[in-house]
N, CA, C and O atoms as a DFTB+ gen file, in Angstrom:
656 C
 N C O
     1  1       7.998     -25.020     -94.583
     2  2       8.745     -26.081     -95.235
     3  2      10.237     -25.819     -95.057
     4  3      10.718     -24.692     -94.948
     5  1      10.812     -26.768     -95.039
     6  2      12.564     -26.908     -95.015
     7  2      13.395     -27.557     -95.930
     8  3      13.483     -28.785     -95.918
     9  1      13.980     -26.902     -96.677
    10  2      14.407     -27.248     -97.862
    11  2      15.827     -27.226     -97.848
    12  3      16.268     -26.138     -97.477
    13  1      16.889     -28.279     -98.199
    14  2      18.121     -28.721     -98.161
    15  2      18.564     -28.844     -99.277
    16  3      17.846     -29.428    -100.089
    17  1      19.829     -28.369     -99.694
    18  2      20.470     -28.408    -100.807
    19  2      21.206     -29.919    -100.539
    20  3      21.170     -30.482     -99.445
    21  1      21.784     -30.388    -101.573
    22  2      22.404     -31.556    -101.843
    23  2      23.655     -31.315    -101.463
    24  3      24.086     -31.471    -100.320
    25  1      24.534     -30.762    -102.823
    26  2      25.966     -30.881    -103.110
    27  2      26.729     -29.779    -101.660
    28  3      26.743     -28.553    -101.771
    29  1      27.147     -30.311    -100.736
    30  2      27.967     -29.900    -100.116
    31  2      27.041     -29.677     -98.549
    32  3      27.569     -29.217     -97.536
    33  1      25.384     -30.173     -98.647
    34  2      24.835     -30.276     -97.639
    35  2      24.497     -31.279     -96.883
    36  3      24.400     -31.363     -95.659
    37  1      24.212     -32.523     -98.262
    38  2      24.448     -33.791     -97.696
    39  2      25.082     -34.733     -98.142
    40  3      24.987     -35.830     -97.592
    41  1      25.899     -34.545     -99.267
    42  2      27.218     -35.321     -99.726
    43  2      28.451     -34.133    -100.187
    44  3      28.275     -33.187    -100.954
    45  1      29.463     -34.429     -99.616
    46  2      30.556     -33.723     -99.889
    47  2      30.750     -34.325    -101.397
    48  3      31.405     -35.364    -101.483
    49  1      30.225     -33.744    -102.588
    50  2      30.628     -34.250    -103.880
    51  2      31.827     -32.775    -104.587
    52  3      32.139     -32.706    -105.776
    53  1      32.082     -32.230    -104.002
    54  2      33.522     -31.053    -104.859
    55  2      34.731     -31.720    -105.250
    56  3      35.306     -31.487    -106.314
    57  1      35.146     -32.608    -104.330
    58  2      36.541     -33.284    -105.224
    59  2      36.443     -34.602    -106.083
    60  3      37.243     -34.931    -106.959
    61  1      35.213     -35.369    -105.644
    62  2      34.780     -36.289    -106.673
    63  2      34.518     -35.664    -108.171
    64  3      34.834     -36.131    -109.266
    65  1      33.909     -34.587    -107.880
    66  2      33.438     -33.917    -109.369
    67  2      34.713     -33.340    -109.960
    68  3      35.229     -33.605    -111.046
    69  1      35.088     -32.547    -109.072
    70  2      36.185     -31.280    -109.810
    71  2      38.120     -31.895    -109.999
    72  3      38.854     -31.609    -110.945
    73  1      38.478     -32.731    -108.814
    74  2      39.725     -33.202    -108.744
    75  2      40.222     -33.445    -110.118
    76  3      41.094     -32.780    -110.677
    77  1      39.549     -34.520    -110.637
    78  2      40.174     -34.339    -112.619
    79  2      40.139     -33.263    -113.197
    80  3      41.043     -33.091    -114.015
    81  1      39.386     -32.429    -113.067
    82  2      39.327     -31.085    -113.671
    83  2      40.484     -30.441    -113.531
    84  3      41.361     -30.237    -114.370
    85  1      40.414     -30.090    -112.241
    86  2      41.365     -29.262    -111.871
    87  2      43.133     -29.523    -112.366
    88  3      44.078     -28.790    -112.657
    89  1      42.843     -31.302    -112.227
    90  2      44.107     -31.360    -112.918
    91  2      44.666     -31.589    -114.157
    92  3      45.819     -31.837    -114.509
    93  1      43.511     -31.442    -114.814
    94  2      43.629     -31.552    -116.269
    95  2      43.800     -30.085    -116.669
    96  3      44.423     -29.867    -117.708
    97  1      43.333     -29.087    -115.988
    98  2      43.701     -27.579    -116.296
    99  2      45.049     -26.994    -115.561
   100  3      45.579     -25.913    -115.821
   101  1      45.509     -28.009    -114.526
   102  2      47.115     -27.266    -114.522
   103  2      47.880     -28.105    -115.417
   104  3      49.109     -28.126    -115.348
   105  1      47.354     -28.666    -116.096
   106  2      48.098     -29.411    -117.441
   107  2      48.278     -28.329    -118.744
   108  3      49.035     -28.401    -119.712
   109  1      47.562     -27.595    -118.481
   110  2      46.944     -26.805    -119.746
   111  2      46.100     -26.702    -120.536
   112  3      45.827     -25.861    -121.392
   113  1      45.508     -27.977    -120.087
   114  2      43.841     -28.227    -121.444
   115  2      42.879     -27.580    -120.688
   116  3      42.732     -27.566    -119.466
   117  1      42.072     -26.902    -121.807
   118  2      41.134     -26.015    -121.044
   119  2      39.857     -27.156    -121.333
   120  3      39.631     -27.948    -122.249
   121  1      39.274     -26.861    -120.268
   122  2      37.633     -27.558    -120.294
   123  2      36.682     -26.461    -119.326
   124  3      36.989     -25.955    -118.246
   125  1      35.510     -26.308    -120.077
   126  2      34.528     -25.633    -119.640
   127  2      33.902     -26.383    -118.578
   128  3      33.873     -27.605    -118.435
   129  1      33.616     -25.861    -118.160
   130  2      33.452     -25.923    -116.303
   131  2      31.995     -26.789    -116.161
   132  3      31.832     -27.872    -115.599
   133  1      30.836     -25.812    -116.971
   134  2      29.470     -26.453    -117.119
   135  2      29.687     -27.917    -118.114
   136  3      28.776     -28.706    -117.862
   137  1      30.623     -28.438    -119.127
   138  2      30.646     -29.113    -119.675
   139  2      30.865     -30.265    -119.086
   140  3      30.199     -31.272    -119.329
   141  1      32.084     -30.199    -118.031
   142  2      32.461     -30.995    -117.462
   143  2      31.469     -31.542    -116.234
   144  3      31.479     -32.713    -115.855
   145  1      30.739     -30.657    -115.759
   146  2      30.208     -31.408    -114.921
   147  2      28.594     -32.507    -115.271
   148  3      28.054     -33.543    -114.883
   149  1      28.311     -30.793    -116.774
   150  2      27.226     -32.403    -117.406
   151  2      27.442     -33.455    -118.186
   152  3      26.665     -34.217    -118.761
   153  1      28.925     -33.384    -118.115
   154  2      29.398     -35.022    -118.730
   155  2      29.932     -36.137    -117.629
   156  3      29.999     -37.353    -117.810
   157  1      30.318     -35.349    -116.359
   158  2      31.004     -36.749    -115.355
   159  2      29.549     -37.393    -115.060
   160  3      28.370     -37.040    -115.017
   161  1      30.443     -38.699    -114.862
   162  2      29.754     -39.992    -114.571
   163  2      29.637     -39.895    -113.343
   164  3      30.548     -40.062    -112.532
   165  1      27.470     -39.362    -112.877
   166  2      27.697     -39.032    -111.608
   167  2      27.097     -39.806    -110.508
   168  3      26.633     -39.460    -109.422
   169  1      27.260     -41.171    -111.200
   170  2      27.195     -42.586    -109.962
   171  2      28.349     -42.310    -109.897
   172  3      28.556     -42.095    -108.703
   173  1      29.563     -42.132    -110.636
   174  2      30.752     -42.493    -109.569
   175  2      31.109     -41.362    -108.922
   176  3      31.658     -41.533    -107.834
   177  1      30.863     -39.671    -109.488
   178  2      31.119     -38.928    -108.230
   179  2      30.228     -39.275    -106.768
   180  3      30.764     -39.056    -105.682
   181  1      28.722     -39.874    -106.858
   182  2      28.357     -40.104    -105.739
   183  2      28.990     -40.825    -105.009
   184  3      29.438     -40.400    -103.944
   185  1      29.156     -41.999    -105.394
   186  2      29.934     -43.329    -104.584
   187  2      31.001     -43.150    -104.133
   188  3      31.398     -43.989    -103.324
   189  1      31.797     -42.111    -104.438
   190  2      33.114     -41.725    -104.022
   191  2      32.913     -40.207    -103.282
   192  3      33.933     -39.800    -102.728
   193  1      31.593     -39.223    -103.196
   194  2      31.296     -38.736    -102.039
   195  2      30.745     -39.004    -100.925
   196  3      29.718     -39.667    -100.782
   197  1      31.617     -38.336     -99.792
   198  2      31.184     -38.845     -98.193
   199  2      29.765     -38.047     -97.978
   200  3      29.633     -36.898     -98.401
   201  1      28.475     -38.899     -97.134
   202  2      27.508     -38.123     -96.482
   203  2      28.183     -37.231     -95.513
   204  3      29.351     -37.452     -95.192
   205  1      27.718     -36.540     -95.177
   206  2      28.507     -35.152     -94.389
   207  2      27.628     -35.402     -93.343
   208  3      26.418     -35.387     -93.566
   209  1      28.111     -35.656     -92.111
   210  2      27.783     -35.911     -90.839
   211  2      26.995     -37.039     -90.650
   212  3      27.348     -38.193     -90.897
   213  1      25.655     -36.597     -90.097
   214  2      24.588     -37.309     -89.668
   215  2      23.211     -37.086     -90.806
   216  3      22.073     -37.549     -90.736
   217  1      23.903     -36.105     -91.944
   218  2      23.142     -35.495     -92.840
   219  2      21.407     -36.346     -92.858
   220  3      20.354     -35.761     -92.608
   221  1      21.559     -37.951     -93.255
   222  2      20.296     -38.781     -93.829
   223  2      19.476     -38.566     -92.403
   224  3      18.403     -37.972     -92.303
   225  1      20.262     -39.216     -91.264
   226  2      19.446     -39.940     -90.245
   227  2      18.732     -38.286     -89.625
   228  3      17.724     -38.330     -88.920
   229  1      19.235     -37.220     -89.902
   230  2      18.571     -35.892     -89.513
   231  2      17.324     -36.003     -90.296
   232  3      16.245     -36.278     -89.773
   233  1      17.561     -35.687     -92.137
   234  2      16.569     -35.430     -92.728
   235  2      15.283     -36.663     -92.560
   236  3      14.095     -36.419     -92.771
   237  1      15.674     -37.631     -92.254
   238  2      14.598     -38.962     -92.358
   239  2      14.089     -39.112     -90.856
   240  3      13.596     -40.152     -90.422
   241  1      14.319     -37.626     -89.910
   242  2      13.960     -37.672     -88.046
   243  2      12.773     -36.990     -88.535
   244  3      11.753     -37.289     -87.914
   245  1      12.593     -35.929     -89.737
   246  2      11.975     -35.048     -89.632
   247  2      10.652     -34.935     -90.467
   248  3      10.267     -35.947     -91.051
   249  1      10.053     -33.972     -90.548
   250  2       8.713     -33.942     -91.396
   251  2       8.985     -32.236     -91.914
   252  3       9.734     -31.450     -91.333
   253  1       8.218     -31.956     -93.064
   254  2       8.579     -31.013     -93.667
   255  2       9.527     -30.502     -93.894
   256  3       9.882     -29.454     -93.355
   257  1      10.238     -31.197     -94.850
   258  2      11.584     -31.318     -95.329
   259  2      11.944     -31.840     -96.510
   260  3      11.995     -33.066     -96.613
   261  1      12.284     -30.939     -97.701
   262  2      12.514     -31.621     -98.969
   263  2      13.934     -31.518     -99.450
   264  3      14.402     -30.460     -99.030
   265  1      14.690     -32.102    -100.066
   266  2      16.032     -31.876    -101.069
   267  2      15.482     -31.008    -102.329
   268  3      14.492     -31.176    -103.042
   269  1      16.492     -30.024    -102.330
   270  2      16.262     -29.115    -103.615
   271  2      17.663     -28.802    -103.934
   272  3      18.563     -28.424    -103.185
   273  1      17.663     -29.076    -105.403
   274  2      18.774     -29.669    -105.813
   275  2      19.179     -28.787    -107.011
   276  3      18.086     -28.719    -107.573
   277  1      19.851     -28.212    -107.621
   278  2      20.452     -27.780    -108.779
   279  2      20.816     -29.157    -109.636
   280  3      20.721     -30.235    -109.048
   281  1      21.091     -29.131    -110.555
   282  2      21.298     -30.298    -111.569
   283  2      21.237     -29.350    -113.026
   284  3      20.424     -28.532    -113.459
   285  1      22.869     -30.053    -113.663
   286  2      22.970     -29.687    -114.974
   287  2      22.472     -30.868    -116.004
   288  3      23.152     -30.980    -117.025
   289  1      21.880     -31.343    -115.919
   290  2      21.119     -32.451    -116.774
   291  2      20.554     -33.646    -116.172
   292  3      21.165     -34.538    -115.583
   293  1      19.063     -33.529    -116.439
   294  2      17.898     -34.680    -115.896
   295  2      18.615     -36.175    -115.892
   296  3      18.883     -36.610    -114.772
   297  1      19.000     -37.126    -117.193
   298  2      19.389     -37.895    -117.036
   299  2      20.499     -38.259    -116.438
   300  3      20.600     -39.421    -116.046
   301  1      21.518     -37.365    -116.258
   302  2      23.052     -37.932    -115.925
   303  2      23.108     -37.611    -114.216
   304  3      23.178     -38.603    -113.491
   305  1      23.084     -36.499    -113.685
   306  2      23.161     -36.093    -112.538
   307  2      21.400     -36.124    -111.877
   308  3      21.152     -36.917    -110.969
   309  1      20.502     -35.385    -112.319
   310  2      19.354     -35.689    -111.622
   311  2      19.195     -37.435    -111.860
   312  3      19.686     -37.736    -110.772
   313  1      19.036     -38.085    -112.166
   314  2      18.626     -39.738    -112.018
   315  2      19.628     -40.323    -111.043
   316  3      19.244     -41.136    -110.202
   317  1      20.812     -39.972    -111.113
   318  2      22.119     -40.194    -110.183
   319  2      21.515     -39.838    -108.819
   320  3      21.379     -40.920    -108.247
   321  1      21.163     -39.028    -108.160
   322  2      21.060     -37.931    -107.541
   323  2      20.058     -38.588    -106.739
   324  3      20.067     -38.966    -105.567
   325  1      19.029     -38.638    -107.824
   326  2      17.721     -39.507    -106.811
   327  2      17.713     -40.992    -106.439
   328  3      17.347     -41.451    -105.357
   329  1      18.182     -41.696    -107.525
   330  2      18.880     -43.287    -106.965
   331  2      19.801     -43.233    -105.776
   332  3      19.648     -44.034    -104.853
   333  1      20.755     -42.321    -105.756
   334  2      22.018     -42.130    -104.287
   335  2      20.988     -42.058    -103.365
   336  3      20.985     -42.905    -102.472
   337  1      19.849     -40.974    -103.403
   338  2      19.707     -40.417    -102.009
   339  2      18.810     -42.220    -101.634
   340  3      19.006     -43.138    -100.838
   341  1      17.958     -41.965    -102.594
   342  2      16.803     -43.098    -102.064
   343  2      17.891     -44.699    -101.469
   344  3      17.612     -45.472    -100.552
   345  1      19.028     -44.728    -102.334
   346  2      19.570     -46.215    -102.007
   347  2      20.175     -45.749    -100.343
   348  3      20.249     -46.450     -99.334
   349  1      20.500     -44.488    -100.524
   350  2      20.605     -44.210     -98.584
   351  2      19.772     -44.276     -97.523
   352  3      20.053     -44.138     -96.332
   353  1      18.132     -44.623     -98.319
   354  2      17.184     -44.566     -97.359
   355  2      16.498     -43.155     -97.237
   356  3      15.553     -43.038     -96.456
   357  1      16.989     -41.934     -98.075
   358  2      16.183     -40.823     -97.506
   359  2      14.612     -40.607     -98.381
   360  3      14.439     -40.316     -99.564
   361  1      13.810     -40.818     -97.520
   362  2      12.482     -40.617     -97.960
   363  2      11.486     -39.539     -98.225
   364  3      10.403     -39.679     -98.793
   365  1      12.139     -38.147     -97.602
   366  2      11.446     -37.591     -98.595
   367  2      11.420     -36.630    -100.163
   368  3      12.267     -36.809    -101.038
   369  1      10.369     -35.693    -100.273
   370  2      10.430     -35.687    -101.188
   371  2      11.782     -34.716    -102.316
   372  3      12.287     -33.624    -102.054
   373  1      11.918     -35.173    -102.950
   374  2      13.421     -34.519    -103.951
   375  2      12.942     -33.567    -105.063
   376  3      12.234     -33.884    -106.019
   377  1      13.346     -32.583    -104.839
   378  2      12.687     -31.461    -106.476
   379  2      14.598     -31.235    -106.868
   380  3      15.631     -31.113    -106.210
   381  1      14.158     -31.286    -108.509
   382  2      15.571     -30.773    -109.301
   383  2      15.301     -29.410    -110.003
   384  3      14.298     -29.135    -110.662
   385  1      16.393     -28.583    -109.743
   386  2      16.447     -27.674    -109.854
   387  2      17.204     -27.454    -111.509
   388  3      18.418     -27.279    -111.404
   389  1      16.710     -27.436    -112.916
   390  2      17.640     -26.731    -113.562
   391  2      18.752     -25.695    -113.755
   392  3      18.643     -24.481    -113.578
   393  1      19.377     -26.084    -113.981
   394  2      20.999     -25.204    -113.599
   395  2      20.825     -23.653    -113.470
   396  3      21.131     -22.849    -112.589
   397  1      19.991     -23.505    -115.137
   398  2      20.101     -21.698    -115.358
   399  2      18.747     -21.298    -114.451
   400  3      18.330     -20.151    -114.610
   401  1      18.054     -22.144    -113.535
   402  2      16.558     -21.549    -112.907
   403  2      17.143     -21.665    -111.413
   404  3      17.845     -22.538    -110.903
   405  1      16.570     -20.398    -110.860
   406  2      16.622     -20.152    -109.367
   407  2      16.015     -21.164    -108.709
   408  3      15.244     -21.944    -109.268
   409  1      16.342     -21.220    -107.406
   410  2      15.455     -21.949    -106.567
   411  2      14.739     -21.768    -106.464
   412  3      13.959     -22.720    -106.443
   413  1      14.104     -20.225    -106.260
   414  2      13.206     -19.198    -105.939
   415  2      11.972     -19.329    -106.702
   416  3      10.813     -19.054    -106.394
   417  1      12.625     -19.949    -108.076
   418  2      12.060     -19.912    -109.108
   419  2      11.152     -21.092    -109.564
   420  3      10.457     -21.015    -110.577
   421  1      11.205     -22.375    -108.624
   422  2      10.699     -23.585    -108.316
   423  2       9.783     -23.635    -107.483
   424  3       8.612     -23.589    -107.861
   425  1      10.254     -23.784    -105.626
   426  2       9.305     -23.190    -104.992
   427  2       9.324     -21.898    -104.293
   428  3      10.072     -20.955    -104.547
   429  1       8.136     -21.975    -103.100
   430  2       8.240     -20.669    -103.009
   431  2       8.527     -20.465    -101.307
   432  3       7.938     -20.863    -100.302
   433  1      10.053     -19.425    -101.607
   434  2      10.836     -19.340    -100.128
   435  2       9.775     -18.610     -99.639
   436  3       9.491     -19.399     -98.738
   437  1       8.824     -17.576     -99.499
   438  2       8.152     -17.233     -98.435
   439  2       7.700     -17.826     -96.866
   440  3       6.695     -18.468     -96.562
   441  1       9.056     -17.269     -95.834
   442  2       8.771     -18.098     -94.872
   443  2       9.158     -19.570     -94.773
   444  3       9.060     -20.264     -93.761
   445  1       9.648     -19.976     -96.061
   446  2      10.351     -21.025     -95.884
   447  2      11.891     -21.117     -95.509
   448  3      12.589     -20.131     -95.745
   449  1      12.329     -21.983     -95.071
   450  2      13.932     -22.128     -94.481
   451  2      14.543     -22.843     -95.685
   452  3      13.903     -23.816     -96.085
   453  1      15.789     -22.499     -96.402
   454  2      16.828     -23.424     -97.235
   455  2      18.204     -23.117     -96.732
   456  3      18.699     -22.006     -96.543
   457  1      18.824     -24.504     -96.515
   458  2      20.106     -24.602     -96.055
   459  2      20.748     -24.760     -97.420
   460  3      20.564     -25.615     -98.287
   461  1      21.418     -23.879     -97.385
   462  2      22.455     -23.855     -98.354
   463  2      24.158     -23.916     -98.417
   464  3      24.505     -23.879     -97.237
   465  1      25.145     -23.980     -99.117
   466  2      26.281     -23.736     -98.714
   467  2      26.766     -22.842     -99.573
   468  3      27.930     -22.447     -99.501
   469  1      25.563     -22.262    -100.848
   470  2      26.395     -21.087    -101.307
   471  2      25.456     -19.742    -101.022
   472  3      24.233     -19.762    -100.889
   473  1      26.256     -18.652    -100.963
   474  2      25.952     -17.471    -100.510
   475  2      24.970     -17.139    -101.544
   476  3      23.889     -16.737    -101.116
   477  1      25.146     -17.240    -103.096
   478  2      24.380     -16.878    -103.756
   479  2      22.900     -17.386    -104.015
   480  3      21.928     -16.988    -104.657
   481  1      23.047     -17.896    -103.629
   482  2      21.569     -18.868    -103.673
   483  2      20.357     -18.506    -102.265
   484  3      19.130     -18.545    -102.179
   485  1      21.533     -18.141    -101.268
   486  2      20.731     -17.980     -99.609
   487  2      20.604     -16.222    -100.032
   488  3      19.594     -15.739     -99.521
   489  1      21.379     -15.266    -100.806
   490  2      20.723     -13.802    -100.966
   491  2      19.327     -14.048    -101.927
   492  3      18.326     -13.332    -101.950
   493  1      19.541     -15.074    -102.573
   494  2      17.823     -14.860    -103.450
   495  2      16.886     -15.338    -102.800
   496  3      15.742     -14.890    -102.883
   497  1      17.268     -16.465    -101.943
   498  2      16.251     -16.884    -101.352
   499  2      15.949     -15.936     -99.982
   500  3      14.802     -16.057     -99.551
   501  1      16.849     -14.994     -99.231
   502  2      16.392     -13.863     -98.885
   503  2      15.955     -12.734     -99.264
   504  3      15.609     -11.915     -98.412
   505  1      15.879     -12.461    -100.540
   506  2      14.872     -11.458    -101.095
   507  2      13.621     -11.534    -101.207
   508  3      12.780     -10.644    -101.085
   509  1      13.460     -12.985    -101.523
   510  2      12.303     -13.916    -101.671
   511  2      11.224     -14.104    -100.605
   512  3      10.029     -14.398    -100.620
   513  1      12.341     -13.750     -99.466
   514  2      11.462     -13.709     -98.511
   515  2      11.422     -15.203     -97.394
   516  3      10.604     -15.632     -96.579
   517  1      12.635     -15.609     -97.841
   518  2      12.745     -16.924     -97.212
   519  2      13.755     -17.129     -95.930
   520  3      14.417     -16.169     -95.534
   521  1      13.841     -18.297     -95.355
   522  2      14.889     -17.957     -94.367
   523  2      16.203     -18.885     -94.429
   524  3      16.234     -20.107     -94.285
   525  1      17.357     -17.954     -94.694
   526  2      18.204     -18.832     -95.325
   527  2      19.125     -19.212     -94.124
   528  3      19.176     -18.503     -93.119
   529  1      19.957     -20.524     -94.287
   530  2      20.497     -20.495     -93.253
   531  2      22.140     -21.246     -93.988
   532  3      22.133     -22.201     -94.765
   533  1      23.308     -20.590     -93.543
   534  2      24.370     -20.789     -94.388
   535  2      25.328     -22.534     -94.386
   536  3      26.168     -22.517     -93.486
   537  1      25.327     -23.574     -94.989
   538  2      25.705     -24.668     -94.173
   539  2      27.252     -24.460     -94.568
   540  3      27.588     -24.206     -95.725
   541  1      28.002     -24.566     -93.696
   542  2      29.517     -24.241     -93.152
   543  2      30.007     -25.175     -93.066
   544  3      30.457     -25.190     -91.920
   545  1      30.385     -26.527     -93.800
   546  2      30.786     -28.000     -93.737
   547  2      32.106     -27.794     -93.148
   548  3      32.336     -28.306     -92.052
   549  1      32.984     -27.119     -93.732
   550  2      34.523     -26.982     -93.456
   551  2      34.990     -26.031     -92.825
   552  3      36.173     -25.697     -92.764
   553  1      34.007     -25.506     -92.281
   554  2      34.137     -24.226     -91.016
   555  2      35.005     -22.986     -91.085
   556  3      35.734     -22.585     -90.178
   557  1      34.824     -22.394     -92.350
   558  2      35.575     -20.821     -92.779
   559  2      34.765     -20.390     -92.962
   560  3      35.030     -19.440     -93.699
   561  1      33.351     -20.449     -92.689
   562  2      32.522     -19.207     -93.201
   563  2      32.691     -18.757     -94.296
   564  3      32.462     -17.570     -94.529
   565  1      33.231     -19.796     -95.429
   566  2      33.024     -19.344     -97.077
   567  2      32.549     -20.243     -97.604
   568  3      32.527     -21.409     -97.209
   569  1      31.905     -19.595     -99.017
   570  2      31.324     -21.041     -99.714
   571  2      32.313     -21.104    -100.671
   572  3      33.290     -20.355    -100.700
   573  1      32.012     -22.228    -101.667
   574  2      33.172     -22.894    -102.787
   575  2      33.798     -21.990    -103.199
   576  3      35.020     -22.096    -103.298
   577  1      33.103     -20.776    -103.578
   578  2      33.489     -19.500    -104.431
   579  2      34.136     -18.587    -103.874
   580  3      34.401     -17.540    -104.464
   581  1      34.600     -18.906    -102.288
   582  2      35.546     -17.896    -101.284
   583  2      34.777     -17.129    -100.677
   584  3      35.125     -16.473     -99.695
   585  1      33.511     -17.111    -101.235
   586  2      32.332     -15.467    -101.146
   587  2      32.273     -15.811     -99.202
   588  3      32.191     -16.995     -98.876
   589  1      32.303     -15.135     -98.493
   590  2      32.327     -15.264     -96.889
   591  2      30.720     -14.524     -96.720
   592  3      30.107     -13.536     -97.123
   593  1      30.550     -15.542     -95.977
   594  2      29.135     -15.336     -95.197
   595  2      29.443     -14.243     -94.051
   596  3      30.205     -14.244     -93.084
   597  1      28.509     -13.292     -94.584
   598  2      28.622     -12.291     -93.675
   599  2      27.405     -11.455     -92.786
   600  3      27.454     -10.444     -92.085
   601  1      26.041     -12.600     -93.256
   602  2      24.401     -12.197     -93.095
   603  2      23.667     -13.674     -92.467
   604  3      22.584     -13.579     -91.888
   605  1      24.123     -14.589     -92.576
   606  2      23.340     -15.901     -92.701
   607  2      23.414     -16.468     -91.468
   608  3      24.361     -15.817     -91.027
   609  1      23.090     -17.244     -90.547
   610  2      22.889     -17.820     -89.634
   611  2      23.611     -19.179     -90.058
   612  3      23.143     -19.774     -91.029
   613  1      24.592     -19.651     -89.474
   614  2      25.809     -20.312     -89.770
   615  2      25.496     -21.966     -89.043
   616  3      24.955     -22.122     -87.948
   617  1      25.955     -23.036     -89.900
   618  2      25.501     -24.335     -89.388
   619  2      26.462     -25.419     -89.977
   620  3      26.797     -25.415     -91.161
   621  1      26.891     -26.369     -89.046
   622  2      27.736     -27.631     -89.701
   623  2      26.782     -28.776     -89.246
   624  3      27.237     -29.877     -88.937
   625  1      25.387     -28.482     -89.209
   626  2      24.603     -29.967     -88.807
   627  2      23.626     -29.487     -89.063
   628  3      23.322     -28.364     -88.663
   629  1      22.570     -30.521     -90.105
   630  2      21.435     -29.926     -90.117
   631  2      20.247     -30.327     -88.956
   632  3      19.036     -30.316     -89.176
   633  1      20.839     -30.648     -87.793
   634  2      20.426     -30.611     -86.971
   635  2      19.251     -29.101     -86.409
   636  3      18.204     -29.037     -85.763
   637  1      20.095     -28.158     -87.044
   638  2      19.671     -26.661     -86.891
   639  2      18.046     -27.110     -87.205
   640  3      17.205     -26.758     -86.378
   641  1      17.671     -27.789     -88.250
   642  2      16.144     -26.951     -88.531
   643  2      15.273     -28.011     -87.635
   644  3      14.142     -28.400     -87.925
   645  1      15.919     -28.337     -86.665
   646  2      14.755     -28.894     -85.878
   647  2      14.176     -27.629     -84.473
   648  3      13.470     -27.641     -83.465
   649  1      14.956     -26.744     -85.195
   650  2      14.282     -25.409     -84.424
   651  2      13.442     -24.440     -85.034
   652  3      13.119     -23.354     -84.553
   653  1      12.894     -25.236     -86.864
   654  2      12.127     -23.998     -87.158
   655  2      10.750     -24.900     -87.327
   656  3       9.683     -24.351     -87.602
């Protein structure tokens, strides 16, 4: 099985989500980080994130292939999440991931491939026994968190898993 993360694999959603944030904290008001993101309104971070490449028309070429998704709350972001992808046409199947639960911890990486774009997520799912592969949208070989890929098999198209 081949399993694709969402946020930053097939919609660039970081400045739709975070841009107010960020500038509401060089203002000085503090806001908690998890708060903020299970309160934005996340039809409009979708609608105002770009699909990242050829992201849909890849995943909808292929067979054995699911979205696995992190989500800080079922109604606001998971319902968002699955209306975006489906109104794009992508057909298959979508699992949500609760925030504080691993991926690992949903299904099972053994031998399975997940494209990811954060490092932390592709070391569990390599302990796990899975095969992670790092997605590199903006081409520094880091994920959001600066953390630099320094193990992962490196990709700006998920074109890649039509080789596993």
């Amino acid at each position: 099985m081949k399993y694709i993360d969402f946020d930053g694999v097939i919609k660039d959603t970081y400045l739709p989500l975070f841009s107010d944030y960020f500038e509401r904290r060089a203002n000085g008001e503090y806001i908690d980080d998890t708060y903020h993101v299970i309160n934005k309104d996340w039809y409009e971070v979708l609608r105002n994130s770009p699909v990242i490449a050829d992201a849909v028309s890849i995943i909808n070429s292929m067979d054995d292939v699911a979205i696995l998704t992190k989500i800080h709350s079922l109604e606001n972001e998971g319902v968002a999440k699955i209306k975006d992808l489906r109104n794009l046409g992508v057909i298959c199947d979508i699992i949500l991931v609760p925030y504080p639960v691993k991926k690992t911890e949903v299904v099972n990486a053994k031998g399975n491939v997940l494209v990811d774009d954060a490092i932390c997520n592709l070391d569990d799912w390599a302990k796990a026994g899975g095969i992670p592969i790092f997605f590199d949208s903006y081409g520094n070989n880091a994920d959001g968190g600066g953390i630099e890929n320094k193990h992962y098999t490196r990709t700006r198209s998920l074109d890649i898993l039509r080789k596993y």
